[in-house]
C-alpha positions as CSV (number, residue, x, y, z in Angstrom):
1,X,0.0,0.0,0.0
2,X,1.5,3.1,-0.9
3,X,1.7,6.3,1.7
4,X,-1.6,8.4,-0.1
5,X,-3.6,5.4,0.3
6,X,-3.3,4.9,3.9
7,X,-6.4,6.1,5.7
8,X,-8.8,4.8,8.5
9,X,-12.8,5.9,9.0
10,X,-13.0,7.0,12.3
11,X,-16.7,5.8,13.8
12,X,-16.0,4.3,17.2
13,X,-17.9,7.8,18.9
14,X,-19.1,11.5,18.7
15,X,-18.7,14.2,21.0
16,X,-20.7,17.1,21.8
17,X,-20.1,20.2,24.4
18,X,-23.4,18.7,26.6
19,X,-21.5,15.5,26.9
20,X,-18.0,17.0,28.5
21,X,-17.5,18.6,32.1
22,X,-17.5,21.9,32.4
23,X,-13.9,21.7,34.3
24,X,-11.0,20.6,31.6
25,X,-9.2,18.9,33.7
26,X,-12.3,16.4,34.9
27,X,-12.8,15.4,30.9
28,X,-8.8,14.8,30.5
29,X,-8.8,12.4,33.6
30,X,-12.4,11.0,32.3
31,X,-10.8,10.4,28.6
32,X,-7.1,8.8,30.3
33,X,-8.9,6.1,32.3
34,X,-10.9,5.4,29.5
35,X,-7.7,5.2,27.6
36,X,-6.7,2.5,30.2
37,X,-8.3,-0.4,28.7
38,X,-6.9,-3.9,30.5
39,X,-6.8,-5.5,27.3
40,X,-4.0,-2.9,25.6
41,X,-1.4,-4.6,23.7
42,X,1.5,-4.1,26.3
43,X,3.6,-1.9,24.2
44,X,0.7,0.9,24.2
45,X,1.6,3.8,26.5
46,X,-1.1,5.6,27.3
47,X,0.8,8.3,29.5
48,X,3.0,8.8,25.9
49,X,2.5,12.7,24.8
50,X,4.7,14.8,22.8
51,X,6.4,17.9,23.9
52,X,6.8,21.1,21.9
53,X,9.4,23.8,22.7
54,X,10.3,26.1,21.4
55,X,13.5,28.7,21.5
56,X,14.0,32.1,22.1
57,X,13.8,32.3,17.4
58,X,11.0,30.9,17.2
59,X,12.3,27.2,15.9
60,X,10.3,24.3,17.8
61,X,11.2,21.0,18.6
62,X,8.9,18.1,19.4
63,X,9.5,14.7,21.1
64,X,7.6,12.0,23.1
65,X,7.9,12.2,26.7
66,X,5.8,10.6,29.6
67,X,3.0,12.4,31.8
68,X,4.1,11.1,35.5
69,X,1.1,12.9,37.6
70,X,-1.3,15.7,37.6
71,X,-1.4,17.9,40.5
72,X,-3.6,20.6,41.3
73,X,-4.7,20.9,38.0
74,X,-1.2,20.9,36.6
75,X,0.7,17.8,34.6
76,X,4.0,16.7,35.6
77,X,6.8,14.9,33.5
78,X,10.7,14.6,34.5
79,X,13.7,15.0,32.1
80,X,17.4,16.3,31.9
81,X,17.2,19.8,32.9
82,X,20.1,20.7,30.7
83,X,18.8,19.1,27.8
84,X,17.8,20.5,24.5
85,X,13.7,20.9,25.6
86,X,15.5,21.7,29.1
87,X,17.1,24.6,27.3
88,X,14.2,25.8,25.4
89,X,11.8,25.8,28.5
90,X,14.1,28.0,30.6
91,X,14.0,30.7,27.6
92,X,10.8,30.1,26.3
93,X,7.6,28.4,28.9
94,X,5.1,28.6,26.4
95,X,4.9,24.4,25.2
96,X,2.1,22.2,24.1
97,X,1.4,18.9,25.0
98,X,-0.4,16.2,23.0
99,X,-2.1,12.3,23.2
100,X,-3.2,10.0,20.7
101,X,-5.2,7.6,21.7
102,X,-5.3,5.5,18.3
103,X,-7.1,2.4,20.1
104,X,-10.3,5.0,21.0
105,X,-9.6,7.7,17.7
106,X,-9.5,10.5,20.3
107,X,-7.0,13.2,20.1
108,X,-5.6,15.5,23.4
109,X,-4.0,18.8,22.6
110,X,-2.6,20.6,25.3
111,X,-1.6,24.8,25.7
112,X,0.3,26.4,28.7
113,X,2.8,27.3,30.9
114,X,6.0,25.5,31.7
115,X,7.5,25.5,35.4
116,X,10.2,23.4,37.1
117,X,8.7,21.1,40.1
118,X,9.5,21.6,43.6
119,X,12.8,20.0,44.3
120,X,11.6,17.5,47.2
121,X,8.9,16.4,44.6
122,X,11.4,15.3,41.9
123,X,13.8,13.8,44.4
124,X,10.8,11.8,45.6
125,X,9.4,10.8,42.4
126,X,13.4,9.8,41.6
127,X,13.7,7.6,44.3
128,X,10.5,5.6,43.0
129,X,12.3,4.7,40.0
130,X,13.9,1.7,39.3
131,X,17.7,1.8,40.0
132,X,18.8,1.0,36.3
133,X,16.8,4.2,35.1
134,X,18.1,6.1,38.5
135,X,22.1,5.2,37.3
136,X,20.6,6.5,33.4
137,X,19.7,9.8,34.8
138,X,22.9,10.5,36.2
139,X,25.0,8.9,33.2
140,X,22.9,10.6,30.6
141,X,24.1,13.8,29.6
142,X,21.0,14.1,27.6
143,X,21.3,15.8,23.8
144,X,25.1,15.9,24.0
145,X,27.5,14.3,21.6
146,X,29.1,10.9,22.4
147,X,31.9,9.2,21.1
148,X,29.9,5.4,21.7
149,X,27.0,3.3,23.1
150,X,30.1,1.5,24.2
151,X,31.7,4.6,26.2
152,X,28.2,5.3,27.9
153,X,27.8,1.4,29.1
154,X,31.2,1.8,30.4
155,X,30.1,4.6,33.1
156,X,27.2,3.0,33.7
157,X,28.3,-0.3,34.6
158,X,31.1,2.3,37.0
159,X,28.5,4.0,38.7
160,X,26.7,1.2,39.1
161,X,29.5,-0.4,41.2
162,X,30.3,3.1,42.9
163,X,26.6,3.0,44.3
164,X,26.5,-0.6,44.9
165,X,24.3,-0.8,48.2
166,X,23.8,2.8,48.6
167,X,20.7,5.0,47.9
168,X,21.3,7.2,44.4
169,X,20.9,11.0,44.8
170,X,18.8,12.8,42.5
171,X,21.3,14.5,40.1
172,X,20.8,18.7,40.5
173,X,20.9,18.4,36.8
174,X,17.4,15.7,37.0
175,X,13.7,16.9,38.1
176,X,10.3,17.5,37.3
177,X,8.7,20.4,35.0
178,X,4.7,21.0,36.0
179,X,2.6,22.2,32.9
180,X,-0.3,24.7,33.6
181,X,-2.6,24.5,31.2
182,X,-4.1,27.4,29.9
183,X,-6.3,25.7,26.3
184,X,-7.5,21.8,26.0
185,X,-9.0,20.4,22.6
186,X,-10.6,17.4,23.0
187,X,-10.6,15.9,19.4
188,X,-12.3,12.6,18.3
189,X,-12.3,11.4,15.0
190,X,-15.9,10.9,12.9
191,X,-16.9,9.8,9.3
192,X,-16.0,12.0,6.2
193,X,-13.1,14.1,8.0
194,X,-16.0,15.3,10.3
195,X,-14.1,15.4,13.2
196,X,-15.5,16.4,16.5
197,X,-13.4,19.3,18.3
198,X,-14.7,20.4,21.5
199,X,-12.3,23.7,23.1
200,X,-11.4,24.5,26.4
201,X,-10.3,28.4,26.5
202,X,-8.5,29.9,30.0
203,X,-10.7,33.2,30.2
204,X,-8.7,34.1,33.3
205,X,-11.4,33.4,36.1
206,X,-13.3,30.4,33.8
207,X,-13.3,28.4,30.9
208,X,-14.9,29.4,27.8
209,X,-16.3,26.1,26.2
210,X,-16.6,26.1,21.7
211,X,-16.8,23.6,19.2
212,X,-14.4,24.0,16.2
213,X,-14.8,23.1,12.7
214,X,-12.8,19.9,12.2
């Protein structure tokens, strides 16, 4: 099958502003357990979004990273602080965040304001980890050149052996960033290109609720 041929008719569901809750925030948590179907192949991560940043020109960058909690009304993810998207946030805090939920053709797009976590909340999270993905964080100095997969399994496996039997700190360079969201667009797919698009707009003391055209 060649690329212009692939297509899929979306027809699992509708949505309409009468069935969503009037808070944002409900309808995402509503739409992620439903996402959370037991019978998932196992590879399906359903806490997978992608990240946009941009820099201080204007040029954006996107990659998949994992929501790890939502917290008065804000969603939480951990990376490299001194990474590329690490770099970007501290210039620029505008990002967007977005799902796809193939399994139930719904879409989540995601507007706001970027801010790091509170330092005893990453360290916490950190310690929860498992200790291969601990040692990873500190090895890892995330978007930098390397001379080898080789060279980077080498400080591992040293680390690993320096820690042996100890708690690992959470590197100062490690943490959390909490996204305040500011827009939601809860999009599922329908018949012809129809698509339902039902938008959440911050109006400062509410949300303004609109359907857009698809």
């Amino acid at each position: 099958m060649s690329i212009h041929e692939m297509r899929k008719t979306y027809s699992m569901a509708g949505l309409s502003k009468k069935d969503v809750a009037p808070d944002p925030m409900v309808q995402f948590q509503r739409w992620f357990e439903e996402a959370m179907q037991p019978d998932l192949p196992a590879w399906v991560e359903v806490n997978a979004m992608t990240l946009s940043t941009a820099d201080a020109e204007g040029m954006v960058t996107s990659r998949v990273v994992l929501l790890k909690g939502i917290e008065g009304g804000r969603l939480c993810f951990y990376t490299n602080y001194d990474s590329k998207k690490g770099q970007q946030m501290a210039l620029n805090p505008q990002v967007s965040l977005c799902f796809l939920w193939g399994h139930l053709q719904r879409q989540v797009r995601i507007e706001g304001t970027v801010t790091k976590s509170d330092r005893g909340q990453s360290s916490n999270y950190f310690r929860s980890r498992p200790r291969d993905s601990q040692l990873g964080a500190h090895v890892s100095q995330q978007s930098s050149v390397i001379d080898s997969y080789g060279s980077l399994q080498d400080e591992f496996t040293a680390l690993a052996l320096r820690y042996e039997g100890q708690e690992i700190p959470c590197p100062d360079h490690w943490g959390g960033y909490d996204v305040q969201p500011n827009r939601f667009e809860f999009w599922q797919g329908r018949p012809g290109r129809l698509h339902d698009r039902i938008c959440y707009r911050n109006t400062g003391d509410q949300w303004q609720l609109v359907r857009l055209s698809p």
